[in-house]
VOGU-3710 file (C-alpha; in Angstrom, 3 decimals, decimal comma):
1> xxxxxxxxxx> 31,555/-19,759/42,038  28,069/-20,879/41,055  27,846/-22,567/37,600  26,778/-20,540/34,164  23,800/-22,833/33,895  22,656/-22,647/37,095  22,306/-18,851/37,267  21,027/-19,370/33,554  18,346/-21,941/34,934  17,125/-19,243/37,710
11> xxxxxxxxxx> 17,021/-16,487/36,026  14,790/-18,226/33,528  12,687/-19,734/36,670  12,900/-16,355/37,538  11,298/-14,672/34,338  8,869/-17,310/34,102  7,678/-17,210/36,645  6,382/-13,568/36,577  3,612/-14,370/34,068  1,284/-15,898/36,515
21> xxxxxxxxxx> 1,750/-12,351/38,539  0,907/-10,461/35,105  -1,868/-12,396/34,564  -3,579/-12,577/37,933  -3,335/-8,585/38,282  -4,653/-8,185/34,842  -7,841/-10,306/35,675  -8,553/-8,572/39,180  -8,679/-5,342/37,117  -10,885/-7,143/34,523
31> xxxxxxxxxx> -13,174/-9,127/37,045  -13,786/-5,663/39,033  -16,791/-4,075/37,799  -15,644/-0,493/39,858  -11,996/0,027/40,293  -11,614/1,291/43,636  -8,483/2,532/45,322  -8,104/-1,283/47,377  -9,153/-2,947/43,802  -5,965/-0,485/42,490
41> xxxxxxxxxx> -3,420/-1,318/45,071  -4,478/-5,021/45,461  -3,484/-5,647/41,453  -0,357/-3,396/41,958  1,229/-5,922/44,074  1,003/-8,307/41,903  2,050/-6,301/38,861  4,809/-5,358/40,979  6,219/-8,921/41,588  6,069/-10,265/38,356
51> xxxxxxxxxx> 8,302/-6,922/37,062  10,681/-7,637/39,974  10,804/-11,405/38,970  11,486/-10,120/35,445  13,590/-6,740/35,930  16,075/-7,915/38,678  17,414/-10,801/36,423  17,630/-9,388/33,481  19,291/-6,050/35,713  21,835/-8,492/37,364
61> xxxxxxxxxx> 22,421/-11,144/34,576  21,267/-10,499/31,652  22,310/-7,097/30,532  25,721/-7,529/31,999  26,420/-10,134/29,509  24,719/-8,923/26,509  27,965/-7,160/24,693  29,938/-10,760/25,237  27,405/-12,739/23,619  25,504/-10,030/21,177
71> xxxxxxxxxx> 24,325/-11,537/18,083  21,782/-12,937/16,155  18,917/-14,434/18,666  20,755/-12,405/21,591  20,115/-9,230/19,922  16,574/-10,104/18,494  15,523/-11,086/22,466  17,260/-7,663/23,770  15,569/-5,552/21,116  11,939/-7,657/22,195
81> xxxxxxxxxx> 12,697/-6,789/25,526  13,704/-3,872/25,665  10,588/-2,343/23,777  8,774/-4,535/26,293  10,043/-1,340/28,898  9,481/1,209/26,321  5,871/-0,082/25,764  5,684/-0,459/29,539  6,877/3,406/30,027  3,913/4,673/27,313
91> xxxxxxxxxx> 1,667/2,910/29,302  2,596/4,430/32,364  2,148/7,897/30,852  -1,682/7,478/30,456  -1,760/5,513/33,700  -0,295/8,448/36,156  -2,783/10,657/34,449  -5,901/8,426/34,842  -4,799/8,219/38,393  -4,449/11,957/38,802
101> xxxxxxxxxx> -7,897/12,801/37,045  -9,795/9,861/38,933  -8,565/10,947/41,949  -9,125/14,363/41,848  -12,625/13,282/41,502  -12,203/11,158/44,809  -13,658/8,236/42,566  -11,076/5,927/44,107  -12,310/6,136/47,734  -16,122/6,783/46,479
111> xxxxxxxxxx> -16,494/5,676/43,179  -19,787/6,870/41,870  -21,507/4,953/38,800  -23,037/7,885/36,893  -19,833/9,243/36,327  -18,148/8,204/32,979  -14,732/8,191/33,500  -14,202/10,212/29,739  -16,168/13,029/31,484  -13,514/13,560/33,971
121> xxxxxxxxxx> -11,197/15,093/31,531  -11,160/16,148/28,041  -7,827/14,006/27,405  -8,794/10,839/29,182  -9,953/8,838/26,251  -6,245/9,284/25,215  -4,773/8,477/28,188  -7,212/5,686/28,248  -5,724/4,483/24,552  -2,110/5,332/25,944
131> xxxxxxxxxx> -2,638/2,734/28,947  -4,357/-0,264/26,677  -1,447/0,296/23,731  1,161/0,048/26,484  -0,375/-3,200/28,378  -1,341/-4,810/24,952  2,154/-3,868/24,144  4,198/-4,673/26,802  2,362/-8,591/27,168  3,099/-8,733/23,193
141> xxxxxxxxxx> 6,697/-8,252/23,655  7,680/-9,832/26,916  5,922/-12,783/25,687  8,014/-12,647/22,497  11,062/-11,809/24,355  10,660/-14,954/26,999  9,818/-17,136/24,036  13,263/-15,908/22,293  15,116/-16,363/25,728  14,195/-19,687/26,603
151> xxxxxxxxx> 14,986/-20,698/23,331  18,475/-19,724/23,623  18,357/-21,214/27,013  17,321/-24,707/25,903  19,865/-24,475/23,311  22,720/-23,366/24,857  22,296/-24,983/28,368  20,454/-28,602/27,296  20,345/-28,767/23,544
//
């Protein structure tokens, strides 16, 4: 059987790890003057492996073991993380519709210039607000959340 601390010690490899991937796919969407479908899809993937580097641990570790160990800094890092997900779900809701109304207007696949993106739907500056809440949100509390954990990491495994 493999050793507390080391599973401890990958998972928070693990979770660390994923914040290069956040921040990478953030920039590409920042450094792109015209988000196009390949711009879209290119910062997906890397979105999408730093929330599998974060979600399978804390999936296959970490909530299994919450209720034996739930307390103080435990609690405080479950509550950060899990309105890390609920922050990450609101943002999804304006996302899927962005997606939707840009691609209706085929602006993914010929993405035209003159066309301000608020004009595409009379709810798109919400959706718009929606999508920056939820990233803003979700970077505030992972980051809070990973602080927390490998906190209780260094002190329960090396301190």
């Amino acid at each position: 059987m493999v050793a507390d601390v080391t599973i401890a010690t990958l998972t928070a490899l693990s979770v660390t790890a994923s914040l290069p991937f956040f921040l990478y796919g953030a920039w590409i969407m920042l450094d792109s003057e015209t988000v196009t479908w390949d711009v879209l899809t290119y910062h997906l993937k890397f979105i999408a492996v730093g929330l599998t580097l974060t979600t399978v641990p804390m999936v296959t570790w970490m909530m299994p073991r919450l209720f034996d160990q739930l307390g103080g800094l435990s609690a405080l890092h479950a509550v950060l993380g899990l309105q890390a997900y609920a922050m990450l779900v609101f943002a999804l809701t304006g996302i899927v519709r962005i997606f939707q109304a840009k691609r209706e207007a085929d602006l993914y696949r010929n993405p035209d210039r003159d066309i301000d993106l608020n004009d595409l739907h009379e709810n798109m500056s919400a959706w718009r607000g929606r999508l920056r809440i939820g990233v803003f949100g979700y970077v505030i509390f992972w980051f809070l959340a990973w602080s927390i954990g490998l906190y209780r990491y260094l002190l329960r495994y090396w301190l």
